[in-house]
N, C-alpha and C positions, 0 to 999 in steps of 0.2 A: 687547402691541402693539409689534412692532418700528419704529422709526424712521428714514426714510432722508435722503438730501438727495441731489440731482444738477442738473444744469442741466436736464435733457429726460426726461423718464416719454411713450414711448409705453404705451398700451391699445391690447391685443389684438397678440398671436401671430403674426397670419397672415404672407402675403405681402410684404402692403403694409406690415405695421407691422415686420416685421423686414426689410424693403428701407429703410425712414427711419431705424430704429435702425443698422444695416451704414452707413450714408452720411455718419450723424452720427458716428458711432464712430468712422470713419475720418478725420471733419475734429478731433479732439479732443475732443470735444463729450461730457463725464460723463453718460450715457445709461442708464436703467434700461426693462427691458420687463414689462411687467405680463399675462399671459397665463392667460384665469380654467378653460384646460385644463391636463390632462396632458399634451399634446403640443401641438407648433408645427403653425404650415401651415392652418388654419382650414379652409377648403374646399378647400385643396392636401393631400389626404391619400392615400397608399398602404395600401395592401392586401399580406399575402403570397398567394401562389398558391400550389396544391400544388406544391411540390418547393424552395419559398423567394423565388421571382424575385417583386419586388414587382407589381402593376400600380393605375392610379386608382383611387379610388374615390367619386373629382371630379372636376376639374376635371383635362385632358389636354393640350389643344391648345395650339401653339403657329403665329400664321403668320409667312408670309414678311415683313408690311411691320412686326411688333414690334420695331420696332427695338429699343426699351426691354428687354425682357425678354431678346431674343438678347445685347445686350451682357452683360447681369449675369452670365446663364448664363456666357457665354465669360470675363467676369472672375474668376470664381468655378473656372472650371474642369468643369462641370456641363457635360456632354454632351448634346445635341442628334441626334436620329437622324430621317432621314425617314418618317414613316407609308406604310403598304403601302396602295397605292391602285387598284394594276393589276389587270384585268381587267375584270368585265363584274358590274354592278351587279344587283340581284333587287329587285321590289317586288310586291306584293300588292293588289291592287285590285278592289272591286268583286267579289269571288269570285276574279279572275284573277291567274294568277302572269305575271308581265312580268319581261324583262330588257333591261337601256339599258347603254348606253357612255357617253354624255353627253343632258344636258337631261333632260323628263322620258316614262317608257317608254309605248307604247301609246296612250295619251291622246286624247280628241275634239281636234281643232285648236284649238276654240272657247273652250272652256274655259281650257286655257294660255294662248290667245292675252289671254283677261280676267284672269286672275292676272298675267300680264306686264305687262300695261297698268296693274292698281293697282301692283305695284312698281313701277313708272315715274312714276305720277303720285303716289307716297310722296316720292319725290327730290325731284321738282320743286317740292314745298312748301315755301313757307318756315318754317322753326321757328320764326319771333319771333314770328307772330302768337297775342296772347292766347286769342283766341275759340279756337282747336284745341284750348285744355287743357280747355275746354270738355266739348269730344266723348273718347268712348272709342275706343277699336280697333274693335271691333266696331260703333258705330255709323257710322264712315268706313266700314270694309269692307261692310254693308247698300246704302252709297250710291254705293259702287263697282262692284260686283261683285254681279250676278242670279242666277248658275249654282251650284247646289250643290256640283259638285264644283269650283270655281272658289275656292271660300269655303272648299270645306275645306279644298285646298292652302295657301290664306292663311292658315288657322288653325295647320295644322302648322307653318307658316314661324315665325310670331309666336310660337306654343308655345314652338318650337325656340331662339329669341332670347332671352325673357323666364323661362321657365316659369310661365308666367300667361294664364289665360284674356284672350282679345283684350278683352271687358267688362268687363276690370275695371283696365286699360294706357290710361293717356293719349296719345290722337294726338300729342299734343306734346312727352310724352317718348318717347315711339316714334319720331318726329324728332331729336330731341337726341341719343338711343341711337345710331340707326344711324346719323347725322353724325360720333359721334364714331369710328368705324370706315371712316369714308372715304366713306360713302352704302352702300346694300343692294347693288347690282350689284357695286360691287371688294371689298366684304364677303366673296359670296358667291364671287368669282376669286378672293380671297384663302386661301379654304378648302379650291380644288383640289387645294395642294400642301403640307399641313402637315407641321410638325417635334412629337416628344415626347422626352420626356425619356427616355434611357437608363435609369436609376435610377428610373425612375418621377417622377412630377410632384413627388411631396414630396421628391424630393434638393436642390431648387433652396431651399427653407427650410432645410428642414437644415443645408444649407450655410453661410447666414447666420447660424443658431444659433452652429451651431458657432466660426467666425469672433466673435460674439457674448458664448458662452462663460458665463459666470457675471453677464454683465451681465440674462440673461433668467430670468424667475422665473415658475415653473408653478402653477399651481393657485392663483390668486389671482387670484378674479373681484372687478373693481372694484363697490364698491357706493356712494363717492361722491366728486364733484370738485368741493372749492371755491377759489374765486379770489377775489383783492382785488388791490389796484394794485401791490405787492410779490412775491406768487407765486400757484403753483399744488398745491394739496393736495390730490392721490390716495391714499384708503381701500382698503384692500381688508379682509376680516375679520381678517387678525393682521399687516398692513403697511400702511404713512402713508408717503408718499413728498413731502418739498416738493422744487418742480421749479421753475425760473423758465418753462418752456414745456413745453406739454401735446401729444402728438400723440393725437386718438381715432380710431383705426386702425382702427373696429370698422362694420360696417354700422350704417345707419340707423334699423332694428329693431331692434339690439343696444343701442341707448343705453337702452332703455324700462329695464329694472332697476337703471339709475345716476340717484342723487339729487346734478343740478346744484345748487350755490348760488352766484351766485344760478341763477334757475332757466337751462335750457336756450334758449339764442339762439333769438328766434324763425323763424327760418330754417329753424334745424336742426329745430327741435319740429315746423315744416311735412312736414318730409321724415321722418324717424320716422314720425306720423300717419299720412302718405299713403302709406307704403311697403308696396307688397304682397311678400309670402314667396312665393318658390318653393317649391310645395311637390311636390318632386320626390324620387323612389326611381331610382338608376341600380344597375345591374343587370351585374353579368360573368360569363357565362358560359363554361366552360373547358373543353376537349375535347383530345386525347392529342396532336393537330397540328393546324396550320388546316389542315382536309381542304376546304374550300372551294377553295384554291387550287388544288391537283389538278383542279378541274370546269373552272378556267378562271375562276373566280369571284373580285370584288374583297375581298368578307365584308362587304360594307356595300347597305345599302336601306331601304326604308321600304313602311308598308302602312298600311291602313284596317282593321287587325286591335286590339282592344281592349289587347292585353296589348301590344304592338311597334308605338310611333308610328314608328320608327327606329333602326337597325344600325348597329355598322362592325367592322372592323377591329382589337383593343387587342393584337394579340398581342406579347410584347417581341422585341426588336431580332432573334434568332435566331430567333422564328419558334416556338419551344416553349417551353412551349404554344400551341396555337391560343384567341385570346379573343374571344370578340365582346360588345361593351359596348353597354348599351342605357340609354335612360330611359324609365319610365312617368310621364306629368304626372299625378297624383294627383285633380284641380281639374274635367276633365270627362267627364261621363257618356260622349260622345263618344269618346271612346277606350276604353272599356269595353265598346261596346255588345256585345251578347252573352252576356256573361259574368256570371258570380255577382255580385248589390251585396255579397256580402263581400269581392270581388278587392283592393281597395282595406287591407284589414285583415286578409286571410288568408295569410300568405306560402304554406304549402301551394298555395293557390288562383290565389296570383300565379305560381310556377313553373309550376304546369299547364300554366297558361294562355301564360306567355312561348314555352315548349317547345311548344306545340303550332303555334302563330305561327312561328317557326324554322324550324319541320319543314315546313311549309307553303313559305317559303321555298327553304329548304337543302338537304331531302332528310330521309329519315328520321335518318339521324345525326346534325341537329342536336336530337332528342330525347334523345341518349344522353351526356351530359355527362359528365366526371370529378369537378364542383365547378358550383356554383352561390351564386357572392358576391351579398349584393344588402345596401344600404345605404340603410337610409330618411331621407335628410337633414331631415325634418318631426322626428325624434327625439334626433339630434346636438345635444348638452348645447352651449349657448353659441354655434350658430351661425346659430339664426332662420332656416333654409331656401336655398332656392340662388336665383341669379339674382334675380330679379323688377324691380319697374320700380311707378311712380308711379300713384297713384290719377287719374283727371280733377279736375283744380283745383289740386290739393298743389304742383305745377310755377309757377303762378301766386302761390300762398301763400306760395311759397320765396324770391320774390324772383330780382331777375339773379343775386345770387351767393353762393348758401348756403354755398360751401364758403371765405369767405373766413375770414380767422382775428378770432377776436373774445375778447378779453382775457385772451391766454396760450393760446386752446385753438385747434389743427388740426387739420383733415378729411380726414384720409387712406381708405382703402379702396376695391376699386374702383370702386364706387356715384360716388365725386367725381372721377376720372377726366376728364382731357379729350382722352384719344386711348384708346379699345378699352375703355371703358365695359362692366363684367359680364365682361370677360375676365382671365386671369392678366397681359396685357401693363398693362391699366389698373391693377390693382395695384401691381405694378412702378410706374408714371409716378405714380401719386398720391402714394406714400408717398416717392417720390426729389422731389416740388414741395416736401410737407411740409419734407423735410431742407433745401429750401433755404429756405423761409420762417424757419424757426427761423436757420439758422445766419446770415441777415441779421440778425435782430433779436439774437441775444447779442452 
């Protein structure tokens, strides 16, 4: 067992925790990272593509009002390019292939007009009230919203946010969420014009690493953190680190394999508990050019096709390859309907089926790929699944302020977030609080 000593042991790799490690570093602050992968970036991870040029195989987006995340980038040096957006959208519906410019294509008036009306009376609620952790997603939308297809564009929205079925997402943090995003409406303005990363999204850790350097240590998954009124001592199997302050960088389902002593805040133990996983497979598909844009076409849309809730756009900054990046939500029938109950665990099965959804769309050439990446984040060693969001109650259980720091230990990641909650920008802002909570108290 090796021995270490430092003022600050962040837990976990990703984003957020080498954004608080990068900020303490920089104040002087003897900082060690404890990362229980072989690689940084957690759900910021790259992918090569045939010919070498990285692209996601996570987390992409960046918008306009991040501020947090655009300064680091630009501190760092990390490039920023605008996503291709122009043209003329494709969606699938109902049997029918539809095309839109804005809002959504083809559609009853009626319908929309009931989806718009629950996202508006989502804002207008207030989040303090107890009683909404109460209720699920899905039981608010039952009481909103009559019209089948009214409730299913709800479902893909909520899909789309959380990766979690609406039954199993608390109304109240489904409020909390898209608060911390500015409300749903400049949420969804905000997405009109997004930024990605040149280098792909994992350049932006990297970066940090790098900067970092020997302070970050790989493959040393934490197995336990104890505290008393003097320090803080992080195990992993062949390193002990004492630290006077802890940051745990890691989602709230990642805590579940580390033995607190004493045991885990009960705050935190509420939010662990109640945290539902994403359990999401995103998917890139790659083809010789975006041939879409020759049709006039943007490379993005959405359908009621089991295998393609939604499309876009990943091609890198020049354009070659052409990519188009997808998610399957793994969680309901709903999205499958049609298809093999293997789709889910057959990847064979899930290609067919993504390509034949494409082609339905795009023409028959989006049947004819060069590569087909697909990444099932339910399998990714150490990262508990993508997005997700709070059981009904857990929100209640947690108290006003889970993420506050409680004997040497801090809540980074972007789960504790208080601006772009689930996003790369909340990553960013949680693990830059962290940095400053610690470098008050040393």
């Amino acid at each position: 067992m090796i021995e270490k000593t430092a003022d600050a042991v962040v837990v976990g790799g990703g984003l957020s925790g080498l954004t608080a490690a990068y900020r303490l570093a920089s104040g002087g602050v003897d900082t060690v990272v404890l990362e229980a992968g072989e690689r940084v970036g957690g759900r910021v991870w790259n992918i090569p593509l045939p010919g070498g040029k990285p692209t996601e195989a996570g987390a992409m987006y960046v918008c306009a009002s991040q501020h947090e995340i655009r300064t680091l980038a630009a501190e760092l040096g990390v490039e920023l390019f605008p996503s291709f957006k122009d043209g003329i959208g494709v969606a699938h519906l109902g049997g029918r292939r539809l095309q839109y410019t804005d809002g959504l294509p083809g559609l009853p008036h009626d319908p929309v007009r009931e989806y718009a009306a629950a996202l508006r009376a989502m804002e207008r609620t207030e989040p303090g009230d107890p009683r909404l952790d109460a209720l699920d997603l899905a039981a608010w939308r039952d009481e909103q919203i009559h019209d089948p297809l009214a409730r299913q564009l709800f479902d893909c929205s909520v899909s789309a946010w959380f990766a979690a079925p609406p039954g199993e997402i608390s109304f109240a943090y489904a409020l909390h969420a898209t608060a911390t995003c500015g409300g749903i409406r400049p949420m969804l303005r905000d997405q009109d014009a997004v930024l990605r990363f040149a280098a792909g999204s994992q350049a932006l850790p990297g970066a940090l690493a790098a900067y970092l350097g020997g302070r970050v240590c790989l493959g040393e998954p934490v197995r336990e953190v104890e505290r008393d009124d003097s320090c803080v001592v992080v195990s992993t199997p062949g390193l002990r680190v004492r630290a006077r302050r802890v940051i745990m960088a890691i989602g709230p389902a990642a805590t579940a394999p580390v033995a607190f002593r004493p045991g885990l805040p009960r705050a935190r133990a509420a939010l662990a508990n109640g945290w539902v996983r994403g359990p999401l497979i995103k998917t890139n598909v790659v083809y010789d050019e975006p041939f879409w844009r020759d049709m006039g076409l943007s490379g993005s849309g959405f359908t009621d096709l089991g295998a393609v809730p939604g499309f876009l756009d990943a091609s890198p900054p020049d354009g070659s390859p052409g990519v188009l990046a997808l998610t399957a939500f793994t969680f309901s029938e709903r999205y499958f309907r049609g298809n093999p109950p293997a789709f889910t665990n057959d990847h064979q099965v899930r290609r067919a089926a993504t390509l034949e959804a494409l082609a339905a769309c795009l023409g028959p050439e989006a049947a004819r790929p060069v590569a087909y990446l697909e990444t099932d984040w339910r399998r990714q060693p150490y990262v508990f699944g993508c997005q997700g969001g709070l059981r009904p109650g857990a929100l209640t259980a947690a108290g006003p302020s889970p993420h506050a720091p409680v004997d040497g230990l801090h809540w980074a990641g972007t789960e504790s977030a208080d601006r772009w909650t689930g996003w790369m920008n909340g990553a960013v802002q949680a693990g830059e609080r962290c940095a400053r909570e610690v470098l008050d108290r040393l």
